[in-house]
TORKOL-4160 file (C-alpha; in steps of 0.2 Angstrom, whole numbers, padded with zeros to 4 digits, m for minus):
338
<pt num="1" X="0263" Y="m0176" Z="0117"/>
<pt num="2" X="0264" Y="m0161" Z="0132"/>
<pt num="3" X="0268" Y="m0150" Z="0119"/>
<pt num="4" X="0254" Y="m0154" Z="0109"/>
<pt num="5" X="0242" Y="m0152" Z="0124"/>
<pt num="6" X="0252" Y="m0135" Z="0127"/>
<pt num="7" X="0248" Y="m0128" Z="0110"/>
<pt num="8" X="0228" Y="m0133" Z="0111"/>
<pt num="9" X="0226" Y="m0127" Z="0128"/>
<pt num="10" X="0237" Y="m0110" Z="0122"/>
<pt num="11" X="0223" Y="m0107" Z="0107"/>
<pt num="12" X="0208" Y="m0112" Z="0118"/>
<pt num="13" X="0213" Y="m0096" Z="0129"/>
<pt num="14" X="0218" Y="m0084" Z="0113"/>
<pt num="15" X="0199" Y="m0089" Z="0107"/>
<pt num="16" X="0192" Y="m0087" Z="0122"/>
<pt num="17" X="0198" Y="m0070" Z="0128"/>
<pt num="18" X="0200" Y="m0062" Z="0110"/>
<pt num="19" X="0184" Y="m0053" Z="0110"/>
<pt num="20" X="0186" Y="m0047" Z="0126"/>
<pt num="21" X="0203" Y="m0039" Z="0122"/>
<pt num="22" X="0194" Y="m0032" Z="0106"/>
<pt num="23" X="0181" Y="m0024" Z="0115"/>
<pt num="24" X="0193" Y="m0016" Z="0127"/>
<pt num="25" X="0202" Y="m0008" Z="0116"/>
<pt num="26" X="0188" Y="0000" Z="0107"/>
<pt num="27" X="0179" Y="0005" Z="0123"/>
<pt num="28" X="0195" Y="0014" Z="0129"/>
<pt num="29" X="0198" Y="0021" Z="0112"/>
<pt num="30" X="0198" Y="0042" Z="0112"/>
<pt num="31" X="0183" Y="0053" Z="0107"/>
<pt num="32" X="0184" Y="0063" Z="0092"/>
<pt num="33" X="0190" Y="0080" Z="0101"/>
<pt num="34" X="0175" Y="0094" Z="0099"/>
<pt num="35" X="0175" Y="0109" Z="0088"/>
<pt num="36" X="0175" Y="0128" Z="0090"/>
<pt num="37" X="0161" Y="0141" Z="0083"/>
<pt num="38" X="0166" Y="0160" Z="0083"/>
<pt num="39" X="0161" Y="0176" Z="0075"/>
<pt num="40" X="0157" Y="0194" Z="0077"/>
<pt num="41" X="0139" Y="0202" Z="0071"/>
<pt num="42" X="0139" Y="0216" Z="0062"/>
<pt num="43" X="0128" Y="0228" Z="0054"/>
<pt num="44" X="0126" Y="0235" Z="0035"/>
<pt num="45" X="0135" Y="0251" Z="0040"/>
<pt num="46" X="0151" Y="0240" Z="0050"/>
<pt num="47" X="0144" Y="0242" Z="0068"/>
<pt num="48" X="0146" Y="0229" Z="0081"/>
<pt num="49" X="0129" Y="0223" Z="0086"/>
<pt num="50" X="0130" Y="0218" Z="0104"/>
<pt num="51" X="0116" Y="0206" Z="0115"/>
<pt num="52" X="0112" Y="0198" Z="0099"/>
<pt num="53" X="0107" Y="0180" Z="0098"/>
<pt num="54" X="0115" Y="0165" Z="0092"/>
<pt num="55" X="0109" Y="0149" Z="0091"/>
<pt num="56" X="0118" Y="0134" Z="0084"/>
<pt num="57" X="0105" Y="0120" Z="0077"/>
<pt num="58" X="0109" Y="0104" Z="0074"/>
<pt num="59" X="0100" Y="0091" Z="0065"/>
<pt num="60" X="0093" Y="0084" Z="0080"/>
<pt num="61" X="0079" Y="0095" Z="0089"/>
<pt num="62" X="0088" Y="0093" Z="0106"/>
<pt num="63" X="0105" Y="0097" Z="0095"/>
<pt num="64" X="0104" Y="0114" Z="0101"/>
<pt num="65" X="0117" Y="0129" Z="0110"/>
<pt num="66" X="0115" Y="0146" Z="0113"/>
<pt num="67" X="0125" Y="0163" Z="0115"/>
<pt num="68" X="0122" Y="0180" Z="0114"/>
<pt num="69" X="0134" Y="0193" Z="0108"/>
<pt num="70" X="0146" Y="0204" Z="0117"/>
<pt num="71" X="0150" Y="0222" Z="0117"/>
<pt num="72" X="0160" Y="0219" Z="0103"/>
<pt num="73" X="0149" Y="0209" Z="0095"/>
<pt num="74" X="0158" Y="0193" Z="0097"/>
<pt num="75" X="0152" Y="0178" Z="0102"/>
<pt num="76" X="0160" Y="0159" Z="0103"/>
<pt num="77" X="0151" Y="0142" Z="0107"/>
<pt num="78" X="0163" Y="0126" Z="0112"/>
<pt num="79" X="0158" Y="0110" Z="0112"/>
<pt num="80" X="0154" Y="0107" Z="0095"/>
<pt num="81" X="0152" Y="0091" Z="0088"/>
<pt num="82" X="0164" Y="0087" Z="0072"/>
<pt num="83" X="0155" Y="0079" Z="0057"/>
<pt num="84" X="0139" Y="0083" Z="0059"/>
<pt num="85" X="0129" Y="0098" Z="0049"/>
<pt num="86" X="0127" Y="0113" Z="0058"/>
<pt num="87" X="0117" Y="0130" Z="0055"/>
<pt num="88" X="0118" Y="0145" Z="0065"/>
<pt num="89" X="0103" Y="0157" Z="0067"/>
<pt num="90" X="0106" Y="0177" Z="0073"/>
<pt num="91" X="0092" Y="0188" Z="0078"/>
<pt num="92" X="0095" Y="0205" Z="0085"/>
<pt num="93" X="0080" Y="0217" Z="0089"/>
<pt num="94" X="0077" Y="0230" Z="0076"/>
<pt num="95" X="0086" Y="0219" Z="0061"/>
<pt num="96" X="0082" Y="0205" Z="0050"/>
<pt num="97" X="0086" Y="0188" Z="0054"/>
<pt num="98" X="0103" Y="0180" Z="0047"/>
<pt num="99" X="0105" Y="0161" Z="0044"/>
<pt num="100" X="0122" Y="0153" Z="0041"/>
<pt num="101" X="0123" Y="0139" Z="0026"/>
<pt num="102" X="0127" Y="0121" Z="0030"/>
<pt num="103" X="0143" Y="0121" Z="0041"/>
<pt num="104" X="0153" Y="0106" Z="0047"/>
<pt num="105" X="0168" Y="0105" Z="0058"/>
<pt num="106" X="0184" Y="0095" Z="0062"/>
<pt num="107" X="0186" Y="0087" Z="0078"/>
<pt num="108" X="0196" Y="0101" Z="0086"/>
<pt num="109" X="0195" Y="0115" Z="0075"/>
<pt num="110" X="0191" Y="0133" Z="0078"/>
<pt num="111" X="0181" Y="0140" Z="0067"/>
<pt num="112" X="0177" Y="0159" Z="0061"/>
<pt num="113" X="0160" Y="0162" Z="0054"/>
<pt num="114" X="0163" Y="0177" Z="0042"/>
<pt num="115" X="0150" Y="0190" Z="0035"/>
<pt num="116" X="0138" Y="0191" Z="0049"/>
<pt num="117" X="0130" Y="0205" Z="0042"/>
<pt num="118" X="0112" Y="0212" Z="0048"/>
<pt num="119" X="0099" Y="0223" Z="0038"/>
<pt num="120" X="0087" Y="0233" Z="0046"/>
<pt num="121" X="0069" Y="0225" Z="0048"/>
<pt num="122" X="0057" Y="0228" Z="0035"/>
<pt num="123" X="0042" Y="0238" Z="0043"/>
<pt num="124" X="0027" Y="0234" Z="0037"/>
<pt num="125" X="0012" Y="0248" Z="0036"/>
<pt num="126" X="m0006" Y="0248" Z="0032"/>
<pt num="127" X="m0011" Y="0264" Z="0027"/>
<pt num="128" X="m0031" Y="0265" Z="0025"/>
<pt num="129" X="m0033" Y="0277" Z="0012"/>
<pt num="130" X="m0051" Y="0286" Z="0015"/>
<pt num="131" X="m0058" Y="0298" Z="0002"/>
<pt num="132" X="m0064" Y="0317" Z="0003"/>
<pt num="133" X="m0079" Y="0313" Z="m0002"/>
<pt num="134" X="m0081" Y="0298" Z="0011"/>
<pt num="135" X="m0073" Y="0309" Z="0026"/>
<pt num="136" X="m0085" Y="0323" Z="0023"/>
<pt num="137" X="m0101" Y="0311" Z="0023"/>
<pt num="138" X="m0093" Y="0306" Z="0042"/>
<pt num="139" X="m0092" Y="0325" Z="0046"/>
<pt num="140" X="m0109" Y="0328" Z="0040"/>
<pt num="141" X="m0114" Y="0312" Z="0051"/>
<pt num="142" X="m0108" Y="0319" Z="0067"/>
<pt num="143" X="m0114" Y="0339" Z="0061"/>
<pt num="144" X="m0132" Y="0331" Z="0061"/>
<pt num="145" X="m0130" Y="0324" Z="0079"/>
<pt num="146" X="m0124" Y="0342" Z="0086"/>
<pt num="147" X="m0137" Y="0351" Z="0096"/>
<pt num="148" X="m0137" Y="0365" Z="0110"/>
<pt num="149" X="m0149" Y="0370" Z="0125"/>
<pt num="150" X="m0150" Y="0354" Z="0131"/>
<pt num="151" X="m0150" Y="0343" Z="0115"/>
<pt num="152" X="m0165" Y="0351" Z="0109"/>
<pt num="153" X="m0160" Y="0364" Z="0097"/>
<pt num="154" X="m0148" Y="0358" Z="0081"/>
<pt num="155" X="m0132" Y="0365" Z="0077"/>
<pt num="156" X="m0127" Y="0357" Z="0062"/>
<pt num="157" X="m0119" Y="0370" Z="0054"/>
<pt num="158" X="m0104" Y="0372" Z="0068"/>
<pt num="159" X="m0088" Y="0365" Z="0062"/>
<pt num="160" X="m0077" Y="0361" Z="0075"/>
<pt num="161" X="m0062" Y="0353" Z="0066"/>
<pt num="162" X="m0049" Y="0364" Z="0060"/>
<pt num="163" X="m0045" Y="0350" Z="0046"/>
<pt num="164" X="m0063" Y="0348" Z="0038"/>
<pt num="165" X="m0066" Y="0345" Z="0020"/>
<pt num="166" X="m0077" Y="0353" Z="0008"/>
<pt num="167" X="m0094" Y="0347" Z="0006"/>
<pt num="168" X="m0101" Y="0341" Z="m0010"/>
<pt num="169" X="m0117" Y="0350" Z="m0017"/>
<pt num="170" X="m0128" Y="0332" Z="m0013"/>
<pt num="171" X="m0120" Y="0333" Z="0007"/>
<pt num="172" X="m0126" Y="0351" Z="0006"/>
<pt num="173" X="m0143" Y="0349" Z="0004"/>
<pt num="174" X="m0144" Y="0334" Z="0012"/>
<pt num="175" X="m0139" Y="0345" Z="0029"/>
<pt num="176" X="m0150" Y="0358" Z="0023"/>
<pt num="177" X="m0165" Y="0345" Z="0022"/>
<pt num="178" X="m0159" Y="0340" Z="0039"/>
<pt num="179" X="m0161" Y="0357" Z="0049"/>
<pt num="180" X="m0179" Y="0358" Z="0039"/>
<pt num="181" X="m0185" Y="0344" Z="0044"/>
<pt num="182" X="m0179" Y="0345" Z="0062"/>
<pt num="183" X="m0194" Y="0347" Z="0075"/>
<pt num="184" X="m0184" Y="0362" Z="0083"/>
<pt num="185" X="m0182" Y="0372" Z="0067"/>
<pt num="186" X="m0201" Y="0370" Z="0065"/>
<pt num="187" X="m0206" Y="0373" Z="0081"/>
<pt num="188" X="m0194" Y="0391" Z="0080"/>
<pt num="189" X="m0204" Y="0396" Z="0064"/>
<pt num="190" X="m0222" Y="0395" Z="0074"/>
<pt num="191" X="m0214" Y="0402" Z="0090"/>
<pt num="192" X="m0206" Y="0416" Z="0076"/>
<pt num="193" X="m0226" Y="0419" Z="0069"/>
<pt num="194" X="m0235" Y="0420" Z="0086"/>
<pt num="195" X="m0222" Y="0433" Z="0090"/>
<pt num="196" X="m0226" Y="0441" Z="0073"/>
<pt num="197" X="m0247" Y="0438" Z="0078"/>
<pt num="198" X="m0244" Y="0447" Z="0095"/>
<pt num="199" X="m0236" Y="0462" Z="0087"/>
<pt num="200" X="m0247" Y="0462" Z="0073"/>
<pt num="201" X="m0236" Y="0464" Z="0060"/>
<pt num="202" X="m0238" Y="0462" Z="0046"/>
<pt num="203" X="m0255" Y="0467" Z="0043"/>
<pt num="204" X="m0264" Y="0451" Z="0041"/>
<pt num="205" X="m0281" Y="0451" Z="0051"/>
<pt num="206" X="m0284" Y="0442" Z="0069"/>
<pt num="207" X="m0285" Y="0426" Z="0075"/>
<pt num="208" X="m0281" Y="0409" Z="0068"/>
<pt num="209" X="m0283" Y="0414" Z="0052"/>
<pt num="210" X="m0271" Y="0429" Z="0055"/>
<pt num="211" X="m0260" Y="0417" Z="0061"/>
<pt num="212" X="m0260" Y="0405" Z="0049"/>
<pt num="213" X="m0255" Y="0417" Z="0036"/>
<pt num="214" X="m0242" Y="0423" Z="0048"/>
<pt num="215" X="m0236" Y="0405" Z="0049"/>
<pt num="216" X="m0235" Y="0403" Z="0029"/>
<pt num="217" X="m0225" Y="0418" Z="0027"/>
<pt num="218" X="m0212" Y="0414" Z="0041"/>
<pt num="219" X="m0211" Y="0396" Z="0034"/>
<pt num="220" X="m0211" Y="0403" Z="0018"/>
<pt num="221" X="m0196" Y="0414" Z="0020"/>
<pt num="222" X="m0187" Y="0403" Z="0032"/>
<pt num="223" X="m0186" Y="0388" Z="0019"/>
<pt num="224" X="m0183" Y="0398" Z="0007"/>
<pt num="225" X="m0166" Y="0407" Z="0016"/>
<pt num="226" X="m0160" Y="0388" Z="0022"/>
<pt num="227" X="m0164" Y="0380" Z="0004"/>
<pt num="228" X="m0158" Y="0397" Z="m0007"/>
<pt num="229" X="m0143" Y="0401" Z="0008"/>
<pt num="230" X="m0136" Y="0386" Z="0012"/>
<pt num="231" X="m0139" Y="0373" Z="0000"/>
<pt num="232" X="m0143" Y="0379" Z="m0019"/>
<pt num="233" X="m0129" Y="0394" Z="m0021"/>
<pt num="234" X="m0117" Y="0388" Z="m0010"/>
<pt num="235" X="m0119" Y="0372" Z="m0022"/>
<pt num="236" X="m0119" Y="0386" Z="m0038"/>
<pt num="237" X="m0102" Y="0397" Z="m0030"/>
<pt num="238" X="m0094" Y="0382" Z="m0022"/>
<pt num="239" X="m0095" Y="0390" Z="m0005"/>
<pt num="240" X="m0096" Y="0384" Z="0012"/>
<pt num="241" X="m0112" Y="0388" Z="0020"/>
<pt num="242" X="m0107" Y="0383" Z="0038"/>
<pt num="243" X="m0097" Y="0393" Z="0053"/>
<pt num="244" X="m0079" Y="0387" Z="0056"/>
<pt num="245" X="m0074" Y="0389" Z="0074"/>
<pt num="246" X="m0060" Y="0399" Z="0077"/>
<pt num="247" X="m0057" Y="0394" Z="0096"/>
<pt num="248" X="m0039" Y="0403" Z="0097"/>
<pt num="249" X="m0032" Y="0421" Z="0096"/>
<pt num="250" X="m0036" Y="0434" Z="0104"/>
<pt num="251" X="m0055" Y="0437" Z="0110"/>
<pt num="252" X="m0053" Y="0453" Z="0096"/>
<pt num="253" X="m0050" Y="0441" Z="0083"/>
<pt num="254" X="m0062" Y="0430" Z="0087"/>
<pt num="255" X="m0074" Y="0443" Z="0089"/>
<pt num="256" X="m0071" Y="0449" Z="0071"/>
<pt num="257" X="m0072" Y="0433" Z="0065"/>
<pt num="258" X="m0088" Y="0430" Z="0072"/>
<pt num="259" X="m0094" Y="0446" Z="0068"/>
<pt num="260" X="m0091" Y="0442" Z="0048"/>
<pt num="261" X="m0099" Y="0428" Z="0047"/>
<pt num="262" X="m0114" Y="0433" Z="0036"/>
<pt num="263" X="m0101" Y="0444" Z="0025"/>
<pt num="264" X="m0084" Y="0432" Z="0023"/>
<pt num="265" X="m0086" Y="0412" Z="0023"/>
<pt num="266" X="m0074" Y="0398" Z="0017"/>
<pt num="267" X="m0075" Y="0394" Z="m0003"/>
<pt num="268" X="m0072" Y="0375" Z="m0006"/>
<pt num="269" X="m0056" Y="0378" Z="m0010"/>
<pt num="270" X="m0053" Y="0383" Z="0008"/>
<pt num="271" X="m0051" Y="0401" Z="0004"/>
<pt num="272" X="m0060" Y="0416" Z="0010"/>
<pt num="273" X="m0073" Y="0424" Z="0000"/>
<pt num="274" X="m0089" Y="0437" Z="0003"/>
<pt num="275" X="m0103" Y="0426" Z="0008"/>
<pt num="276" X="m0111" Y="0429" Z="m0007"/>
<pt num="277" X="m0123" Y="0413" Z="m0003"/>
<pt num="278" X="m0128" Y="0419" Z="0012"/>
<pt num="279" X="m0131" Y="0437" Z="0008"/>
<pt num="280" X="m0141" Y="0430" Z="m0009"/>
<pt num="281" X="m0152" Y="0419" Z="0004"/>
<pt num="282" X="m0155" Y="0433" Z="0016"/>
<pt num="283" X="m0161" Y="0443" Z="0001"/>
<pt num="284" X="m0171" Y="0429" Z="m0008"/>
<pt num="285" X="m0179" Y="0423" Z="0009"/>
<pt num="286" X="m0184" Y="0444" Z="0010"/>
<pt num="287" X="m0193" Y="0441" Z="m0007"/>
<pt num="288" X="m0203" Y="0426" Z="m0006"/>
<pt num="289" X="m0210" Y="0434" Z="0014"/>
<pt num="290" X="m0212" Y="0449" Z="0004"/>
<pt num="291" X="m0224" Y="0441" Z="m0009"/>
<pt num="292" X="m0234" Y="0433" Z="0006"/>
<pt num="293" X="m0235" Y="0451" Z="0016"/>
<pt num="294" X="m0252" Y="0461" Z="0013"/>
<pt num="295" X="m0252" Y="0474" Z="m0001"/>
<pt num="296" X="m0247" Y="0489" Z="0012"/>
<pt num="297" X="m0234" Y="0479" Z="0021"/>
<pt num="298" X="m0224" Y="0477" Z="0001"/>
<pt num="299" X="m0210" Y="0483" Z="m0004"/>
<pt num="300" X="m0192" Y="0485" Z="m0007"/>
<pt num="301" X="m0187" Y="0493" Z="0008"/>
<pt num="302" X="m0197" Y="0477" Z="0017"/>
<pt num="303" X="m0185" Y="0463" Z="0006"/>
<pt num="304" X="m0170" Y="0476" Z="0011"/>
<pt num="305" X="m0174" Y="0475" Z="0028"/>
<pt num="306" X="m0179" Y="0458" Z="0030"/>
<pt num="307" X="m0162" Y="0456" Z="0022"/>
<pt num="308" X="m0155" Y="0467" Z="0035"/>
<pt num="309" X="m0160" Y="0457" Z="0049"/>
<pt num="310" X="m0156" Y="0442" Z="0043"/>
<pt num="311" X="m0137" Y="0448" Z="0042"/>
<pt num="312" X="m0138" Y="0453" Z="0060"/>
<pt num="313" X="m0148" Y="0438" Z="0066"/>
<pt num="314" X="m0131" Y="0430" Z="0059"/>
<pt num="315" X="m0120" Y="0441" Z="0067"/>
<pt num="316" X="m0128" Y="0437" Z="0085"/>
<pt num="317" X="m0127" Y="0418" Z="0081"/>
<pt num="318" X="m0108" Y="0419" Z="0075"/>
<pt num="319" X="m0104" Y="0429" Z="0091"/>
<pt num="320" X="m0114" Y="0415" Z="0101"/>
<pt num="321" X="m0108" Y="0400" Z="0092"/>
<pt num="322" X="m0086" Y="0407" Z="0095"/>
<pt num="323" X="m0090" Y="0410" Z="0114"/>
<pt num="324" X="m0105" Y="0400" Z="0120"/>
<pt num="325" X="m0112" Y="0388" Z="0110"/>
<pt num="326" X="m0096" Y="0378" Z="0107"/>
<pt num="327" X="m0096" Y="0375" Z="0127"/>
<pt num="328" X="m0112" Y="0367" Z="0126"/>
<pt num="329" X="m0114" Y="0356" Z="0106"/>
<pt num="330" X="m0116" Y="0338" Z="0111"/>
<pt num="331" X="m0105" Y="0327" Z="0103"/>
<pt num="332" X="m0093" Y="0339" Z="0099"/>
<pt num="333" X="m0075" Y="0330" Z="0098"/>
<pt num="334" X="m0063" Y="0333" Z="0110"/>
<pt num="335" X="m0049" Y="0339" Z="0098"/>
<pt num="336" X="m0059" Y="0354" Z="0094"/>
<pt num="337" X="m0060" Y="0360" Z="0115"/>
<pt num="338" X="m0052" Y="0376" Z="0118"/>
């Protein structure tokens, strides 16, 4: 009967403290032993790539350990969890970002990621492509906001940039229009007739109505020069009918350069040519003043001489516009300063 009571009592306490024997032993039971990450960063040509950086990116967002390559390009990261899917991102400056596949370790193992290889970045650029056609309409935009003595008298045919493009025959008379139109040219060509009206030349009679005809020859001959010079043959010989400024060299060169204005000028091809345009305006501009003049003031010699003048008007404002006038052209762009 004792041993009977023995055996129970033996089992109640086997039952009763089983579990917590069970529990003991897995509480006390080992960690799996973590894992090793290694590698060395390279680039395409077999460089080391050091201060590069490495991140290790688990699946969980807080699953996450970083390094940054050495001199060598080496890098190692311990602690790594065994069993669980790992990815490791590399970004250096100046290269493309590498990602690794899937990788998973064993507990303990040391493992060498291989063919860490960087390319170089792709650079992006946006190029805006802007026409000819389109890049003269903006030079012609700024010409027509040129002007000298103050802002009151134009200068639109003054090229300040060394890289211009050729005009089109519609942006040539549309700066041709432009200096007609333009209160200052029109204002010059009554001043130019009231000179004309106190010299008495030509021989029109006195007074207002004297200088009314005066008026109507000197308009007469001065559209016709802008129209004919710079706008219809330059159009017809694919020339140039504005002044490039030179702005370097010697004051020689410069001063020769000037000097020839009304005889050499820029073909649209960029070329130089005899100013045929301007010395066709000078000459058309003498012969349409010359049809105006009274029957004694007529004659060749007078469209010769008016054609004359005309040159050496051009000579004076070449000389002007490479010394002078440059100094003083509102909106005149800062690349083009001496």
């Amino acid at each position: 009967m004792k041993l009977q009571l023995w055996k129970c009592v033996s089992v109640f306490f086997i039952c009763l403290w089983a579990p917590t024997i069970a529990v003991s032993q897995q509480i006390s039971a080992p960690s799996p032993q973590p894992a090793t990450m290694m590698g060395t960063v390279m680039d395409g040509g077999g460089d080391v790539v050091p201060n590069a950086s490495i991140v290790l990116q688990g699946p969980a967002p807080d699953d996450t350990q970083h390094a940054v390559t050495l001199d060598n390009g080496f890098f190692k990261i311990a602690d790594v969890k065994p069993g669980i899917p790992y990815h490791i991102f590399v970004n250096a400056e100046g290269f493309a970002n590498w990602t690794s596949s899937e990788i998973i370790l064993e507990p303990g193992q040391s493992f060498i990621v291989t063919d860490i290889t960087l390319r170089i970045a792709t650079v992006q650029t946006t190029v805006s492509a802007v026409l000819p056609e389109e890049l003269a309409v903006q030079q012609v935009k700024a010409a027509e906001k040129q002007r000298v003595l103050g802002g009151i008298v134009p200068n639109f045919y003054a090229v300040y940039d060394r890289n211009a493009v050729p005009l089109s025959s519609r942006l040539k008379f549309e700066l041709a229009f432009k200096a007609l139109t333009d209160p200052a040219t029109i204002a010059g060509f009554g001043f130019n007739a009231a000179i004309y009206q106190m010299s008495g030349y030509p021989g029109y009679r006195e007074g207002t109505k004297g200088y009314a005809e005066r008026l109507g020859a000197t308009f007469a001959g001065g559209y016709t020069n802008i129209l004919v010079g710079d706008a219809i043959l330059p159009s017809l010989l694919h020339q140039d009918p504005r002044y490039f400024y030179q702005g370097t060299g010697t004051t020689k060169s410069r001063l020769l350069h000037a000097l020839s204005t009304p005889f050499i000028t820029r073909g649209d091809n960029g070329r130089r040519q005899i100013n045929y345009s301007n010395i066709g305006g000078d000459l058309a501009s003498g012969a349409i003043a010359n049809a105006y003049y009274p029957s004694q003031d007529r004659g060749g010699w007078r469209v010769i001489s008016s054609a004359l003048i005309g040159a050496g008007g051009r000579m004076v404002e070449g000389v002007a516009q490479e010394f002078i006038f440059h100094r003083h052209t509102s909106r005149k762009t800062s690349s083009n300063s001496d």
